[in-house]
VOPA-711893 format. One line per field, with one value per residue: y, z, x of N, C-alpha, C in turn; residue in three letters. Coordinates in steps of 0.001 Angstrom, whole numbers, plus 524288, in hexadecimal, padded with zeros to 5 digits. Example, Ala and Ser with C-alpha at 12.3 -4.5 7.8 and 13.67 -1.06 7.14 Angstrom:
<recs>
n.c2: 7E9C6_7F736;
n.c3: 81E78_81BA8;
n.c1: 83386_83232;
ca.c2: 7EE6C_7FBDC;
ca.c3: 81E78_81BE4;
ca.c1: 8300C_83566;
c.c2: 7F31C_8001E;
c.c3: 81E78_81EBE;
c.c1: 83390_83264;
residuo: ALA_SER;
</recs>
This chain:
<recs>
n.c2: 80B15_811BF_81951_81A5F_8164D_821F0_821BB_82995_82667_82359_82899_82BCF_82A1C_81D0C_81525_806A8_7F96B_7EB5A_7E345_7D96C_7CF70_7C898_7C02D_7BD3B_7C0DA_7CB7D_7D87E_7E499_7F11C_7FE5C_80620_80C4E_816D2_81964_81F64_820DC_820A0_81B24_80FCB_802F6_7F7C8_7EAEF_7EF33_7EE14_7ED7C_7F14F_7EFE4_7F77C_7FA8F_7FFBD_807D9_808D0_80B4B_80940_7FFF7_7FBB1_7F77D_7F8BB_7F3D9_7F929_7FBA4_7FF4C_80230_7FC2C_7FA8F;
n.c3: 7E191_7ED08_7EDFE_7F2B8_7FD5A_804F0_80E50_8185A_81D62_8161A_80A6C_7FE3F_7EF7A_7F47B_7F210_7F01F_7F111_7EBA9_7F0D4_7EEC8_7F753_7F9BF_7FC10_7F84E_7FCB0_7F9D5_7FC0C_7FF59_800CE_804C8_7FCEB_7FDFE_7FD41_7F266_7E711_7E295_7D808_7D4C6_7D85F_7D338_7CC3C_7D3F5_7D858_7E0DF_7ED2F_7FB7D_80908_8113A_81ECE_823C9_83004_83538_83C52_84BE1_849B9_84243_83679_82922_81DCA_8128D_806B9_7FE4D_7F564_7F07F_7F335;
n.c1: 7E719_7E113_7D7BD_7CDC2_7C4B9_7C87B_7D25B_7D4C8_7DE27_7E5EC_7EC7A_7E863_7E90E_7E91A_7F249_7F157_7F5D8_7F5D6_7FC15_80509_80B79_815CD_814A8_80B68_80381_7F7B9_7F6A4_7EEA2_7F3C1_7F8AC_7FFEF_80B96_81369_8147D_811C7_80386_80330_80C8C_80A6E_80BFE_806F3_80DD4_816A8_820CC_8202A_821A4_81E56_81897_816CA_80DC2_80B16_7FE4F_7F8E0_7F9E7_7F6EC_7F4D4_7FBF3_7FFEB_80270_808E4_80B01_8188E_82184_82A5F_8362A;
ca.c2: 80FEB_81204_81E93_81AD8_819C5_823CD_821D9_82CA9_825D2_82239_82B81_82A50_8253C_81965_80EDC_80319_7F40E_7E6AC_7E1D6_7D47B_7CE2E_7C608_7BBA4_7BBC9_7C3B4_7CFEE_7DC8F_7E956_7F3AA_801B0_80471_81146_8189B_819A0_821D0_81E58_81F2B_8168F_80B5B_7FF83_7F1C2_7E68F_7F2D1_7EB87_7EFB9_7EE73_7EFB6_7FDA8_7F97B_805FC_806F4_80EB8_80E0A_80520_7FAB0_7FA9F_7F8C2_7F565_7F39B_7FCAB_7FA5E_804F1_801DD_7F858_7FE1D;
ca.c3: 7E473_7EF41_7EEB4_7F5F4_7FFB5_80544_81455_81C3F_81F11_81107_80690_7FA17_7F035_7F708_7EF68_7F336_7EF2D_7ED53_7F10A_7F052_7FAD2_7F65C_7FE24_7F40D_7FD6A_7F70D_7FFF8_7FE61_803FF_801DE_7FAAD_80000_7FA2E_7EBEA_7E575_7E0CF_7D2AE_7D539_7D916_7CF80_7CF97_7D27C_7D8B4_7E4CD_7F116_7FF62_80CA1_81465_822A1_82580_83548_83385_842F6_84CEC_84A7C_83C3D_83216_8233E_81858_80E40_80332_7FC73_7EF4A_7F154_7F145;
ca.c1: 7E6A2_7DE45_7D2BF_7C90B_7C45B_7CE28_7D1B9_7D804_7E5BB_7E86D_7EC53_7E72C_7E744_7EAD0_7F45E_7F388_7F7F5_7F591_80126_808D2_80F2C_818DE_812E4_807EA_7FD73_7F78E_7F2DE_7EE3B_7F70D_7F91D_805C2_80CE7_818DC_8153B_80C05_80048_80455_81025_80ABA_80D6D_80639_811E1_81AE1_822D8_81E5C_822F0_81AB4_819DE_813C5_80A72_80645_7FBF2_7F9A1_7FEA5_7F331_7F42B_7FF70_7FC85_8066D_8063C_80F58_81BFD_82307_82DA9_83CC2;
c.c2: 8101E_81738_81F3B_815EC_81BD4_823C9_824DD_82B81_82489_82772_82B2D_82E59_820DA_815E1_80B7F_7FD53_7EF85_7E53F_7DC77_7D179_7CA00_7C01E_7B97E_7BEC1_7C9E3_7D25E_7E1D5_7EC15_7F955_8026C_80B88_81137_81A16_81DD8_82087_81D0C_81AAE_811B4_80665_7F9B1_7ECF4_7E927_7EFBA_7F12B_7ED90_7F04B_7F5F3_7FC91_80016_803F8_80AB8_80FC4_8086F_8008F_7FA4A_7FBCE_7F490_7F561_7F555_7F9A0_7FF08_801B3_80022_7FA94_8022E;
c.c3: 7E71E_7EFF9_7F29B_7F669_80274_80C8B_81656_81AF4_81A70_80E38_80154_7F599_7F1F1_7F372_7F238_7EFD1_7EFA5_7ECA9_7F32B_7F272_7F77B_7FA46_7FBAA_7F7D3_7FD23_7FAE6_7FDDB_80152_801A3_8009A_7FD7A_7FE1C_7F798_7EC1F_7E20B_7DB67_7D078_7D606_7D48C_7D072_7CE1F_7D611_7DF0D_7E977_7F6F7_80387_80FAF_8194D_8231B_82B3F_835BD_83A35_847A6_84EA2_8445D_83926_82EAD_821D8_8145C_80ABF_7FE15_7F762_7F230_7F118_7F5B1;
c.c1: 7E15C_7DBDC_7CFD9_7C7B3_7C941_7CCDE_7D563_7DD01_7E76A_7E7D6_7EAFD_7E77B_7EB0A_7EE7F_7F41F_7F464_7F709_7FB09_803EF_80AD5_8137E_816CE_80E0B_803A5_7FDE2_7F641_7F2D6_7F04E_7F622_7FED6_80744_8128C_81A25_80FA4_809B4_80157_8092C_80EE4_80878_80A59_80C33_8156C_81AEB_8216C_82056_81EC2_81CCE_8161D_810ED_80A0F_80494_7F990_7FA72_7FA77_7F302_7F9C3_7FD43_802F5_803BE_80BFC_81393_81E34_8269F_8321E_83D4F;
residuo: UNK_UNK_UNK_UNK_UNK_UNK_UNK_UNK_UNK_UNK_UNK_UNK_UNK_UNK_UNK_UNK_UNK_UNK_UNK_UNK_UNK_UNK_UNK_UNK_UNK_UNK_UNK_UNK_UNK_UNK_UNK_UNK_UNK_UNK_UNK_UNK_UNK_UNK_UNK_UNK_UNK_UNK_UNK_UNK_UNK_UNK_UNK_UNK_UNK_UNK_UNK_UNK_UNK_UNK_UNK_UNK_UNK_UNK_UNK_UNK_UNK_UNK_UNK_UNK_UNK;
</recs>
């Protein structure tokens, strides 16, 4: 969980994930969908493209299902 520092466009607190690829490379993402108390280490995860404006999209990541 992310506190600080706190930036405007995020809500906090922040979750976010190291997360897996199945290609074996790891990244930090934020996870979106769940709440903060839900989130599990191991818990299957799929990709949520964000465009947060039309020069930037990330991948955030939602609970799998």
């Amino acid at each position: 969980m992310n506190h600080y520092p706190q930036v405007p466009a995020f809500d906090y607190p922040l979750p976010v994930g190291l997360i897996e690829l199945e290609e074996g490379t790891r990244l930090v993402a934020d996870l979106v969908g769940i709440e903060p108390s839900d989130v599990r280490i191991g818990m299957p995860v799929e990709v949520e493209w964000q465009d947060l404006d039309p020069d930037l999209t990330l991948p955030a990541f939602k609970p799998a299902g």
